[in-house]
MARVO-409363 format. One record per residue (C-alpha): residue number from 1; residue in three letters; x, y, z. Coordinates in Angstrom, 3 decimals. Each point is the difference from the previous one (the first is absolute). Layout:
<atoms>
  pafi  fiti        xx        yy        zz
   NUM   ala         X         Y         Z
...
</atoms>
This chain:
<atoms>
  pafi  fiti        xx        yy        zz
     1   unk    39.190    61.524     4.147
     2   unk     0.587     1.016    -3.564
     3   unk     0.985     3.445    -0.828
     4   unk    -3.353     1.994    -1.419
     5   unk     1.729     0.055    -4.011
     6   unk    -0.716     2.487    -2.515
     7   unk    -1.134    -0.438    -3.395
     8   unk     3.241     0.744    -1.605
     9   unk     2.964    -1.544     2.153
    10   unk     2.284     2.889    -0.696
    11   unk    -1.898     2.733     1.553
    12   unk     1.244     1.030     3.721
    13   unk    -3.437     0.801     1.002
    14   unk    -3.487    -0.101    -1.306
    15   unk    -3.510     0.752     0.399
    16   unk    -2.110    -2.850     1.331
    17   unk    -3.402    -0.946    -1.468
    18   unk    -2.797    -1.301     2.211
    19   unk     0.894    -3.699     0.528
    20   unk     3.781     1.135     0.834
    21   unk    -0.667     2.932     2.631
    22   unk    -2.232    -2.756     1.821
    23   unk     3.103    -2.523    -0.211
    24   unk     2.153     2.717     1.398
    25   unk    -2.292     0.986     3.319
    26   unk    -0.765    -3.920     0.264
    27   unk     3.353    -1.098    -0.281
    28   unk     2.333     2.284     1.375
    29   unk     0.530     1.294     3.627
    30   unk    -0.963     4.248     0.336
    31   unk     3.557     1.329     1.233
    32   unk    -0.442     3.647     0.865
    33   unk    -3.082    -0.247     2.146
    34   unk     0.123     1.563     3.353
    35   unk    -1.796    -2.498     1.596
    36   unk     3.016    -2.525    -0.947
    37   unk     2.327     2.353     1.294
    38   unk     0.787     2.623    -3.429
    39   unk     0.743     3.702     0.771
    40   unk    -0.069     2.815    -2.137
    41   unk     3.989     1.671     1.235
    42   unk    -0.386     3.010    -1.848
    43   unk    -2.404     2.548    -2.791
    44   unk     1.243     2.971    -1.681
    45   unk    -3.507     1.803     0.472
    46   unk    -2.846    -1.372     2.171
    47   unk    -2.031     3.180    -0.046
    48   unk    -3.512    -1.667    -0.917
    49   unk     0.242    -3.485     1.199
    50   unk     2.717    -1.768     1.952
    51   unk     2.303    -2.239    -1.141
    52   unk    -1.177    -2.805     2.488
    53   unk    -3.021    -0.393    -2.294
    54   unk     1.453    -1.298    -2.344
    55   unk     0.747    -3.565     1.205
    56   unk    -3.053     0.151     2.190
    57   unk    -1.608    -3.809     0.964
    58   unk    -3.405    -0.249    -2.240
    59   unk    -1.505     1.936    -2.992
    60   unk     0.006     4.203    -0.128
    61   unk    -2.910     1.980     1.483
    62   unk    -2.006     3.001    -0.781
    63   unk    -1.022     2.184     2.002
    64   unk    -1.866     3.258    -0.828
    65   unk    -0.946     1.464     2.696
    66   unk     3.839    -0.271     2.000
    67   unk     2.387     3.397    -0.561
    68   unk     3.025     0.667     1.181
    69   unk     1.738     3.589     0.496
    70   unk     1.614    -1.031    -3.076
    71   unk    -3.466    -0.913    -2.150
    72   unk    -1.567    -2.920    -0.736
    73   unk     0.769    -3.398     2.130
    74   unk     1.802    -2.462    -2.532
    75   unk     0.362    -3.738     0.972
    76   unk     3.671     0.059    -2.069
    77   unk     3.158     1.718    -0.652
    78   unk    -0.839     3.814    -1.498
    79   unk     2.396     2.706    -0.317
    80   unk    -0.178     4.019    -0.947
    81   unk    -0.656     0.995    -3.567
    82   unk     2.716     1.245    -2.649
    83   unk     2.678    -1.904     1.006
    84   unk     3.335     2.075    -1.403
    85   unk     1.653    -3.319     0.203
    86   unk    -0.659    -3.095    -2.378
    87   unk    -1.117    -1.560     2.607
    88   unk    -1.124    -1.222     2.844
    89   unk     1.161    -3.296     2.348
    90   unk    -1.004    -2.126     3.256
    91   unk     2.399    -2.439     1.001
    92   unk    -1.452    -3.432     1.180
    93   unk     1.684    -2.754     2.193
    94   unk    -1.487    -3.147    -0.976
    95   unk    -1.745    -2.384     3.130
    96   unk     2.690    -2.450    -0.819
    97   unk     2.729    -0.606    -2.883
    98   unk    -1.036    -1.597    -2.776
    99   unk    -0.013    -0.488    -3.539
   100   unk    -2.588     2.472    -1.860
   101   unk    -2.342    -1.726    -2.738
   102   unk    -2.334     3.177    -0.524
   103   unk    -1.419     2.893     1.309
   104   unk    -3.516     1.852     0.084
   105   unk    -0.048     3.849    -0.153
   106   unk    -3.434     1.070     1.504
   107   unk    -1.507     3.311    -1.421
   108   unk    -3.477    -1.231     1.996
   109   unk    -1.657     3.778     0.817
   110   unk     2.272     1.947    -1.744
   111   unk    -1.279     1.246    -3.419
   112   unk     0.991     2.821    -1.344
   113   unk     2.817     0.664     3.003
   114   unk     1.639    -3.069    -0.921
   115   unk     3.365     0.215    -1.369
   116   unk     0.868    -0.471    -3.966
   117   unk     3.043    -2.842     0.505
   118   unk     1.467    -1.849     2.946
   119   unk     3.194    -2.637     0.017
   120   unk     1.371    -2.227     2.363
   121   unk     3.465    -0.412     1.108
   122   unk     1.566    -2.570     2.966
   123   unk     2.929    -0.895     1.515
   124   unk     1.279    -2.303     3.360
   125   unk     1.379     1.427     2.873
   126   unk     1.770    -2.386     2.608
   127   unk     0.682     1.715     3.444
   128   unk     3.409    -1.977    -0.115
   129   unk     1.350     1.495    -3.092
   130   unk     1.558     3.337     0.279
   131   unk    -0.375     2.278    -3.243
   132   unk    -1.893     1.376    -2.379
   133   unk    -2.812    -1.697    -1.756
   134   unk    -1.077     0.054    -3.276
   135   unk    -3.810     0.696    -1.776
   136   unk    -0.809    -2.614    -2.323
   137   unk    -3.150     1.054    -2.490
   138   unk    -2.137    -2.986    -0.311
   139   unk    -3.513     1.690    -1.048
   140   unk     0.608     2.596    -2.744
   141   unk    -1.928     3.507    -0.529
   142   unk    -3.698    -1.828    -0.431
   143   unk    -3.393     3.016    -1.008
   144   unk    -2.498    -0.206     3.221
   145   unk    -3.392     0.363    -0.370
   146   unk    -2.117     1.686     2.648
   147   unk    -2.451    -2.226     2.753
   148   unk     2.096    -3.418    -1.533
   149   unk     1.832    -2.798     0.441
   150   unk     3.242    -0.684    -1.951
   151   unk     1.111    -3.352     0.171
   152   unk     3.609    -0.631    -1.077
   153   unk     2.172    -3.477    -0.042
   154   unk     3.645     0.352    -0.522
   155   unk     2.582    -2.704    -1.597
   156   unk     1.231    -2.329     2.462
   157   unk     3.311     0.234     1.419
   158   unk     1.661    -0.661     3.405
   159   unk     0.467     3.131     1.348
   160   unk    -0.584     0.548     3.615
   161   unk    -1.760     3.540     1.460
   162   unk    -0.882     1.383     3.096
   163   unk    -0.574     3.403    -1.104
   164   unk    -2.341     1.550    -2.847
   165   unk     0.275     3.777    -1.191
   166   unk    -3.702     0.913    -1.505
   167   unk     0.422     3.399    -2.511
   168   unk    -2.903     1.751    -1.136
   169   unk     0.553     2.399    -3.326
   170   unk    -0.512     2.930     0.636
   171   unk    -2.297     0.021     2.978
   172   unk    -3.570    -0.894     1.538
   173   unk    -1.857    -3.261     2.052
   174   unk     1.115    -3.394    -0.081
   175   unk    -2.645    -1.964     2.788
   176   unk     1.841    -3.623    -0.176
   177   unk     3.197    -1.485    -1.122
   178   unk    -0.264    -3.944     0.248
   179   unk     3.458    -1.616    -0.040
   180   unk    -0.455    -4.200    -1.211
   181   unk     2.431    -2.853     0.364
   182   unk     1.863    -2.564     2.020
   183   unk     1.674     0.778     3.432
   184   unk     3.663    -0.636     0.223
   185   unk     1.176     0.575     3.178
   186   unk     3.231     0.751     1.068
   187   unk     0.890    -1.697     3.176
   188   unk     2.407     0.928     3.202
   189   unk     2.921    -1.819     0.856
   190   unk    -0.551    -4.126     0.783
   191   unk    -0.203     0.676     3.555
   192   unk    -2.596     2.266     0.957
   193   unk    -3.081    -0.604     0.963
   194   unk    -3.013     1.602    -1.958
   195   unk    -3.224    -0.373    -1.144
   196   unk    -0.247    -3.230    -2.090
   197   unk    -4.179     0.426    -0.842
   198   unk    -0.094     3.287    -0.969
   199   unk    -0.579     1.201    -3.650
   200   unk     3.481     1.717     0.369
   201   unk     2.055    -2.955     0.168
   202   unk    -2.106    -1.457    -3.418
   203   unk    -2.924    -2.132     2.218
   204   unk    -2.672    -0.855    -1.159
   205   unk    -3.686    -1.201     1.073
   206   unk    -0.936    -3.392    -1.470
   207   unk    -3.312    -1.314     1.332
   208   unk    -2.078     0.498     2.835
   209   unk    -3.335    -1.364     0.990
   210   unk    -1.669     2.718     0.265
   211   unk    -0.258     3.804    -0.669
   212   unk    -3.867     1.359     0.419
   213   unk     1.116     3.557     1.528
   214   unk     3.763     0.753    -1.121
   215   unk     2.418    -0.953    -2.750
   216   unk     2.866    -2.489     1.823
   217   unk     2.573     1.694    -2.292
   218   unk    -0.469     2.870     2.662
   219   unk     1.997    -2.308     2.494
   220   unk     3.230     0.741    -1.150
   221   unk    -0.235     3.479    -0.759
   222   unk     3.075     1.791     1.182
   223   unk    -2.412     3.336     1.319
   224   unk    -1.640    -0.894     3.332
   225   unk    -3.871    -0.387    -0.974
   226   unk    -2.379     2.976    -0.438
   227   unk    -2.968    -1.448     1.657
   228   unk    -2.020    -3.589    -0.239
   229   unk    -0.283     0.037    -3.794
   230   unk     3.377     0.333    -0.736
   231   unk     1.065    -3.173     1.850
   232   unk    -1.907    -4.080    -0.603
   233   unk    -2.892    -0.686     1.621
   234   unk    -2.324    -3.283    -0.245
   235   unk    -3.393    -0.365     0.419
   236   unk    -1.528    -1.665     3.305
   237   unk     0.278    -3.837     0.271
   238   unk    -2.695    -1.568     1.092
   239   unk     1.423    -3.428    -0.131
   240   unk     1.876    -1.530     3.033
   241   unk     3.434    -0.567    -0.115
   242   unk     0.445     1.760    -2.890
   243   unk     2.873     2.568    -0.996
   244   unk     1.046     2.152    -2.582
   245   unk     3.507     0.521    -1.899
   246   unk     2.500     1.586    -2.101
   247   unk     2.907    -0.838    -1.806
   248   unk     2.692     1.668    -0.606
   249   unk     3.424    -0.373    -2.462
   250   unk     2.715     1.888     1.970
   251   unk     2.394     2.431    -1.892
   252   unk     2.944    -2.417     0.888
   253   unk     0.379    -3.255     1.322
   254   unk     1.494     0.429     3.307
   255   unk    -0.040    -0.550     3.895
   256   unk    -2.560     1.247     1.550
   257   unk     0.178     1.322     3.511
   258   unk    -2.886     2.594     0.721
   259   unk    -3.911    -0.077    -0.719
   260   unk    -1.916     3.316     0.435
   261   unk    -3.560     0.061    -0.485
   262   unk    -1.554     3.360    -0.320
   263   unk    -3.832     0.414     0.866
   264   unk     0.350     3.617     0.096
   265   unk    -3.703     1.740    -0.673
   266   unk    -1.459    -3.685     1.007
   267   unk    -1.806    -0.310     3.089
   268   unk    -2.940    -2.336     0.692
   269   unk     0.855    -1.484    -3.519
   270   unk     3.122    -1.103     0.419
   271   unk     0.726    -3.750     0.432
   272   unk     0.388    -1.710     3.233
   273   unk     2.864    -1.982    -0.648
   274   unk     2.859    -0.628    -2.815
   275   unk     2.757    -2.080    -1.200
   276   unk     2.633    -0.101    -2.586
   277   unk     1.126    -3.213    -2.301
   278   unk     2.776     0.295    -1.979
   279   unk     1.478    -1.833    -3.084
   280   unk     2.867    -0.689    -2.568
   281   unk    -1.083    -0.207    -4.212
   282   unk     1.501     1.082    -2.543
   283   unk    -3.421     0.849    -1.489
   284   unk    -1.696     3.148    -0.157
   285   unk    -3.487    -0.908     1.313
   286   unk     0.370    -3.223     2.330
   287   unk    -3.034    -1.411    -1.152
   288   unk     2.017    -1.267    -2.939
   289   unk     2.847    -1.678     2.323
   290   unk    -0.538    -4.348     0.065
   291   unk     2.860     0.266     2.934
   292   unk    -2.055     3.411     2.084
   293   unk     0.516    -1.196     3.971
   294   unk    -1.507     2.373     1.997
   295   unk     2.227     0.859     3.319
   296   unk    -1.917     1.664     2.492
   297   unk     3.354     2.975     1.455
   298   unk    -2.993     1.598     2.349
   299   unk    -3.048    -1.848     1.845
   300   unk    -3.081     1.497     0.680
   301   unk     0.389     2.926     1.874
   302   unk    -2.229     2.754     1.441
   303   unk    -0.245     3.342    -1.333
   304   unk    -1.476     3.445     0.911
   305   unk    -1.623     2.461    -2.496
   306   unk     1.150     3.391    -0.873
   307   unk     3.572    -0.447     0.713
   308   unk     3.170    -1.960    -1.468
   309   unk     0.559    -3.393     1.712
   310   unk     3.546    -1.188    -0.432
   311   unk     1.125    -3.792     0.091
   312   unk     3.329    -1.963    -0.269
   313   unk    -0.335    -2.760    -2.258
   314   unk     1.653    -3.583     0.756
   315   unk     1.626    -0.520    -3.446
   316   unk     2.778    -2.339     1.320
   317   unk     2.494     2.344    -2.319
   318   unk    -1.927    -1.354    -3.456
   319   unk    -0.817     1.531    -3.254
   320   unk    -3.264     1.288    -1.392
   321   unk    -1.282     1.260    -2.771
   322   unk    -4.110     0.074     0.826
   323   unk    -2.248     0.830     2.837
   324   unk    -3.429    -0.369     0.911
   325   unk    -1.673     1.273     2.578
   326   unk    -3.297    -1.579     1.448
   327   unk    -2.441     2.393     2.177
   328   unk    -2.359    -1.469     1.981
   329   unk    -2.622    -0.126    -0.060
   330   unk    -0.302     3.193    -2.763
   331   unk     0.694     4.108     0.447
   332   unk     1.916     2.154    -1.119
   333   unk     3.462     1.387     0.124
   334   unk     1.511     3.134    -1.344
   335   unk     3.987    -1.335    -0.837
   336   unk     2.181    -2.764     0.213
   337   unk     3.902    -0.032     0.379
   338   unk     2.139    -3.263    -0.071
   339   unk     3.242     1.577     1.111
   340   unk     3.595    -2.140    -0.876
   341   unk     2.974    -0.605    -1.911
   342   unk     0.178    -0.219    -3.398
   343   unk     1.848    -2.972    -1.226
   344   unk     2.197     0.997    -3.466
   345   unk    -0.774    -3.086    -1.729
   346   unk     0.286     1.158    -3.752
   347   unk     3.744     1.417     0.590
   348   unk     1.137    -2.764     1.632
   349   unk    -1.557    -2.475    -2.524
   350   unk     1.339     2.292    -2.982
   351   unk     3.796     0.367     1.517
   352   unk     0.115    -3.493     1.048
   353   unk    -1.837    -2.334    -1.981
   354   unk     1.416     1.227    -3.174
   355   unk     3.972    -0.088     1.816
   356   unk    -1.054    -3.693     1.110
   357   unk    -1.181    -1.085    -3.098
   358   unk     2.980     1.453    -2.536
   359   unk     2.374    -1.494     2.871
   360   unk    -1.869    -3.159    -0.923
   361   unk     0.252     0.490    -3.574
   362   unk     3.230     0.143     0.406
   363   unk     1.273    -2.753     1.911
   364   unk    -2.146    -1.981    -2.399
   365   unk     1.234     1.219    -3.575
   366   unk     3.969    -0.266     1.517
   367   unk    -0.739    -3.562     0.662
   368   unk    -1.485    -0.550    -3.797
   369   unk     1.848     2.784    -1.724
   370   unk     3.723     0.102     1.490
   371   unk     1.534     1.106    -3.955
   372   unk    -2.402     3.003     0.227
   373   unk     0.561     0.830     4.191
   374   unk     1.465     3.253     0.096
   375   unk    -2.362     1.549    -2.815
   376   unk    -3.036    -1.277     2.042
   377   unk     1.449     1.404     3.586
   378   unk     0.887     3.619    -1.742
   379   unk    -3.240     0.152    -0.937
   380   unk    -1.957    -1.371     3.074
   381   unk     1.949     2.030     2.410
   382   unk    -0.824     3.171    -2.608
   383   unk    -3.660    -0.926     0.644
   384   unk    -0.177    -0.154     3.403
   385   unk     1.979     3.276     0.982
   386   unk    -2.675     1.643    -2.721
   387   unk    -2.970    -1.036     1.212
   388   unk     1.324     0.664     3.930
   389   unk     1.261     2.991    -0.884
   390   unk    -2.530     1.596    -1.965
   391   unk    -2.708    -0.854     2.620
   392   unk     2.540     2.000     2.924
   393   unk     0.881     2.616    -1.826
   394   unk    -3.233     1.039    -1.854
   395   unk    -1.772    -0.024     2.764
   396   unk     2.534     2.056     2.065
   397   unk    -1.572    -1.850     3.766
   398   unk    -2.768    -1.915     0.994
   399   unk    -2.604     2.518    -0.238
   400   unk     0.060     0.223    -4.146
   401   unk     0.973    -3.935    -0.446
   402   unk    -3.022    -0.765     1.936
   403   unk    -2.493     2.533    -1.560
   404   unk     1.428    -1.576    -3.264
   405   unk    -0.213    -3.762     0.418
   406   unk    -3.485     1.023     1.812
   407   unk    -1.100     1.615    -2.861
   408   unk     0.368    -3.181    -1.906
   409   unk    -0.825    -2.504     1.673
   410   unk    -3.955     1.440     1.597
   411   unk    -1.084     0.285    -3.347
   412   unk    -2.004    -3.033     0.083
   413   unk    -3.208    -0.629    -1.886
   414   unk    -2.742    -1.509     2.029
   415   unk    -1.871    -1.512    -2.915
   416   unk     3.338    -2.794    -0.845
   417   unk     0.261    -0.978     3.904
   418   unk    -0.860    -4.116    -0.453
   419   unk     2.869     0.317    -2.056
   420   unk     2.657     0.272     3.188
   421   unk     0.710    -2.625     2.968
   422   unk     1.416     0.761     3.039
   423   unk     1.968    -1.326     3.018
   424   unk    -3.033     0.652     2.117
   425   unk     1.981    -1.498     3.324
   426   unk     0.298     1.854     3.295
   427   unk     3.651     1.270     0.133
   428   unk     0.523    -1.092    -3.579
   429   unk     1.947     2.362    -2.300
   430   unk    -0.703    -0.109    -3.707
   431   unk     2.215    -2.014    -2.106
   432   unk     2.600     1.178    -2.142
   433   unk    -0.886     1.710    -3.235
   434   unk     0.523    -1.354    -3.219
   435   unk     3.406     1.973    -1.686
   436   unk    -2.481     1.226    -2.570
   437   unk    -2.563     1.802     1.894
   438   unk     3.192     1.245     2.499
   439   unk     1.719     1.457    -2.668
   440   unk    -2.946     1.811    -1.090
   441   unk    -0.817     1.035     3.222
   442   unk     4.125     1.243     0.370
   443   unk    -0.051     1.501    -3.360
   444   unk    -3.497     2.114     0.496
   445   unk     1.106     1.185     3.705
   446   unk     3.624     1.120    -2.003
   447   unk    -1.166     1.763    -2.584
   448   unk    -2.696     2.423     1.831
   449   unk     0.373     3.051    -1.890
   450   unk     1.706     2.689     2.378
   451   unk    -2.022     2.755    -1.936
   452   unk    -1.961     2.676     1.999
   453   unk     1.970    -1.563     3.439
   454   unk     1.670     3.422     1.237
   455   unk    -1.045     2.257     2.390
   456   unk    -2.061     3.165    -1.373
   457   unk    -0.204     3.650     0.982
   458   unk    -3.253     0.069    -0.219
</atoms>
């Protein structure tokens, strides 16, 4: 996915026209909502309208006939009048780390109580860092108007955030703040075991054959479901033998041990029985992949509604990328969890393709250029102990490296998919890398920027 641009390339941010605020929602995953897992930590006046508002699932409300002790009812973030400060703030932690593309600052029933200005500032907090952390600005003092939206791209970079500070000059209602852009996750170490198919860990849902009563994308929600709507849900078959499916690209290739599905709020409409296939491609949706092979890690299995029903899954110790799981013979469930452990391709790949291949180099230029040997082996040895080093010590453990190379290498664009093969075979790994796209890979992971990465006081 391309970064939304602006009109003139120098700008940090800028206001989007029609066409642009359309790419932005279309293209670009919402970070802050609640129902993805965002939380508003903290608000320096919530006297009005809570905080919590303000990163609420679906469009404001209105309405006029709901008072509080405090006034009004306000479906947003409101605080006191004359603010003796110059301003006010709510702290947001994003759903999941990622890299911000935009924003939308949602005035939507506040006109005339709205506040004059409002700027955006972020910053990335790991729990494994000790420290202080830094506020990065990376949406300027913008004018509000009152019962709007204000769409906003910024320039791209790749800087990673899991926090956003919203300020409002001086004071007033903010109903929404929309966060856009593409998840980055940041990993634990290789072995623990995790969820592989949520929207956490970067998954994502391809295809699915069906989705008359619920969007699929629901299924891998980190927040256990609300009720039936917010979970998938297929219409009655009437045809025998048939069955219904989803696919879904995990966050990380990796083994997969655990399958939970979740028909939580489903009961009478859940499906009778499941089972889970499982694959290895290199592509982003499967239907792309000339080598996709199926492997069926779960047969069909019984399950009850309105509770979680846990499997193992036979994986024979493989790795996979892709799931799908069939229903029969239609229903509905409310979440799905493919529990495992993430396999670290990309590091391994970087560290040791591009080591293999300069050894290589090497051996091969000392056999054909013996007057100029030591030159070459200063130089290749430099190399190497850069490009290990760099990726070790900028990244300061395995958290950070693998947020970084993540952040990298999930940034694929659907629409240039025939353009990839794939190994495709059970138990297959992918094949090395050419030094090229390694390097690139090695050199984007290294040079991360560190800014906003310290701990803040809040």
């Amino acid at each position: 996915m391309g970064q939304v641009q602006s009109r003139q390339s120098e700008e940090s941010y800028f206001k989007l026209e029609v066409g642009d605020k359309d790419a932005l929602i279309n293209k670009y995953t919402e970070l802050a909502c609640s129902a993805k897992g965002g939380k508003v930590l903290e608000t320096s006046d919530e006297f009005f309208g809570e905080g919590f508002h303000l990163i609420g699932d679906g469009p404001a409300t209105e309405d006029k006939n709901r008072e509080t002790t405090n006034g009004f009812w306000k479906d947003g973030w409101e605080t006191k009048r004359h603010n003796k400060n110059t301003h006010h703030f709510a702290i947001i932690e994003l759903a999941t780390p990622g890299m911000i593309s935009g924003f939308d600052v949602d005035t939507s029933f506040f006109d005339g109580s709205h506040p004059s200005y409002a700027s955006i500032e972020a910053c990335i907090v790991l729990k494994e860092v000790k420290g202080e952390y830094e506020w990065k600005e990376v949406l300027p003092k913008i004018p509000l108007s009152g019962n709007s939206h204000h769409y906003y791209g910024i320039a791209a970079t790749d800087d990673v955030f899991t926090h956003v500070r919203l300020n409002m000059y001086p004071d007033g209602g903010i109903a929404r703040l929309r966060v856009y852009g593409n998840i980055s996750p940041i990993f634990p170490d290789d072995k623990t075991t995790f969820d592989l198919a949520s929207l956490s860990s970067g998954a994502k849902v391809i295809k699915t054959s069906d989705d008359r009563y619920g969007q699929p994308s629901n299924l891998i929600l980190p927040t256990p479901g609300a009720n039936t709507r917010d979970g998938w849900q297929t219409r009655r078959s009437r045809t025998d033998g048939h069955h219904d499916w989803v696919v879904i690209k995990l966050g990380a290739a990796g083994h997969l041990k655990t399958l939970e599905v979740d028909t939580s709020h489903f009961r009478g409409n859940n499906p009778d029985f499941i089972s889970l296939d499982a694959c290895y491609s290199e592509y982003n949706d499967v239907q792309y992949d000339p080598e996709l092979n199926w492997i069926n890690i779960l047969s069909k299995s019984e399950i009850e509604g309105g509770q979680k029903n846990i499997f193992s899954l036979d994986t024979k110790d493989e790795v996979y990328t892709h799931v799908r799981l069939n229903i029969f013979p239609d229903g509905g469930i409310s979440r799905l969890r493919v529990h495992g452990v993430r396999v670290p391709e990309a590091i391994e790949g970087v560290i040791g393709t591009v080591e293999g291949l300069l050894v290589e180099a090497v051996d091969e230029l000392r056999m054909n250029e013996s007057s100029s040997k030591k030159k070459i082996e200063a130089v290749t040895v430099k190399t190497t102990k850069t490009t290990t080093e760099e990726i070790t010590e900028k990244g300061g453990g395995n958290v950070v490296l693998t947020s970084e190379v993540s952040s990298v290498t999930t940034l694929v664009d659907e629409e240039a998919e025939p353009l990839k093969k794939t190994p495709g075979k059970r138990g297959r790994k992918p094949a090395a890398a050419s030094l090229a796209s390694v390097a690139n890979v090695a050199l984007a992971a290294a040079t991360l920027k560190s800014s906003g990465r310290k701990k803040s006081k809040g």
